[in-house]
N, C-alpha and C positions, 0 to 999 in steps of 0.2 A: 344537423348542420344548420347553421346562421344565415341561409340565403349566402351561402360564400362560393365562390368560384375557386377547386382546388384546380390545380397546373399542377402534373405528375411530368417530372423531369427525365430525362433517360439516364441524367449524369449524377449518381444521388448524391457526387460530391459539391454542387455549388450551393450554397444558399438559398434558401425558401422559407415561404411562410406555410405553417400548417395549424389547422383546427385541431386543436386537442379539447375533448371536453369542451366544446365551446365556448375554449377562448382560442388567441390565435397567438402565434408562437413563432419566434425567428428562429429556424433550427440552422444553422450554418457547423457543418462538419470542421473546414478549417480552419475557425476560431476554436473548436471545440480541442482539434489537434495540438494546436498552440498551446495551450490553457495546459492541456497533458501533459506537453513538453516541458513547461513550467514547472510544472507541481511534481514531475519525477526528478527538475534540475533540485528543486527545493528538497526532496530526501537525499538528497548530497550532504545537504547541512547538517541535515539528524543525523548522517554517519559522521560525518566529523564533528560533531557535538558531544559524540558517542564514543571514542575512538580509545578510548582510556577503558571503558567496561569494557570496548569489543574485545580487548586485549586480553582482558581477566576474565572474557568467556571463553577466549580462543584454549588458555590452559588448562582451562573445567574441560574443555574436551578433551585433554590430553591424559587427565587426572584420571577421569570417569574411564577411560577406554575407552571411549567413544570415536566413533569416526564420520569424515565429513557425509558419507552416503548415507548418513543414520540420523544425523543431528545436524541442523544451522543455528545460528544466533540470531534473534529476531529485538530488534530493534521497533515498536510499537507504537502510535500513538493515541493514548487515552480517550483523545477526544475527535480519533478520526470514525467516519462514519460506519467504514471496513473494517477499520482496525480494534474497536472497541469492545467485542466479544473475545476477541482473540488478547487482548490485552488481559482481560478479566480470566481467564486460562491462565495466563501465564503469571499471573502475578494473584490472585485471589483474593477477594477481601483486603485489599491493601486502600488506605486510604487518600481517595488522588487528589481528594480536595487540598488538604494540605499545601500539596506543590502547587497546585494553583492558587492559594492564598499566599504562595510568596509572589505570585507574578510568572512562577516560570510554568513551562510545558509539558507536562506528563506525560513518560513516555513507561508501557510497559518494555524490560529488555530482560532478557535469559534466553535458553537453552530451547529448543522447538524439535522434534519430530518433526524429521524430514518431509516424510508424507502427508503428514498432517498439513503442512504448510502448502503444500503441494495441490492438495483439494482445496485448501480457503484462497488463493491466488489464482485457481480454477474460476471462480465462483465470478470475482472480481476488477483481475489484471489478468488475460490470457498473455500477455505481452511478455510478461513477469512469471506467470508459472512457464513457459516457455524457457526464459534464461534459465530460473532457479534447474529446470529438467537437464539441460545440458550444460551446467556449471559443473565446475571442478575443485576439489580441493573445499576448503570452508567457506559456506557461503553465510553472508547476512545479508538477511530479509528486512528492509527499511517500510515502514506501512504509513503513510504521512499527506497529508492534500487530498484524498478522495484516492490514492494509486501505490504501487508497493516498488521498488527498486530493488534490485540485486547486485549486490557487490560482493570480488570472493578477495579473503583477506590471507 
């Protein structure tokens, strides 16, 4: 510690300053909330940007035999922090540069094990492994801004 004077709050939701490693740090919860709020409204858009494959994933389930408690549609982003292993799963060796050299946004999208998705939403978005647990019917999994969204279609 920096000769710093901490103040332990009782309430950990208001704003404070905290020593991390020796430097100091505004950690404010409710901006933090905000910001989440955000960036799950912002995977609204990657479902609607999406909404043409979701549809032609929706029939690959139908096709396959598959059923929704076995298999969701995962709508991905290449270049999200979460989402970027899981993208490279689901799409392999695929080259994301490309789409980035036209400008647009790399999204991996296919077909996901249920459970699988289940445990990396775990890891991540409990918020989000919570819906996906007690959704119905087909769900898509949106992974986008640091947070993953559930929409069942």
């Amino acid at each position: 510690m920096k000769g710093g004077i901490f103040v332990f709050y009782e309430d950990e939701n208001i704003p404070r300053v905290e020593e991390i490693n020796g430097e100091l740090f505004l950690v404010d919860p409710q901006a933090c909330a905000i910001i989440k709020v955000i960036n799950k409204n912002n995977c609204r858009v990657a479902f609607g940007v999406n909404a043409e494959r979701i549809e032609h994933f929706k029939t690959r389930i139908s096709e396959l035999g598959r059923t929704s408690q076995d298999i969701i549609i995962g709508i991905i982003s290449v270049d999200d922090e979460n989402g970027s292993a899981i993208a490279d799963l689901v799409m392999p060796g695929f080259n994301w540069q490309e789409i980035r050299d036209r400008g647009e946004k790399p999204f991996a999208r296919g077909l996901i094990v249920r459970d699988f998705m289940q445990e990396a939403l775990e890891l991540f978005d409990q918020e989000a492994a919570d819906k996906l647990k007690s959704s119905k019917g087909i769900s898509v999994v949106v992974i986008d801004c640091g947070v993953a969204e559930i929409y069942s279609v």
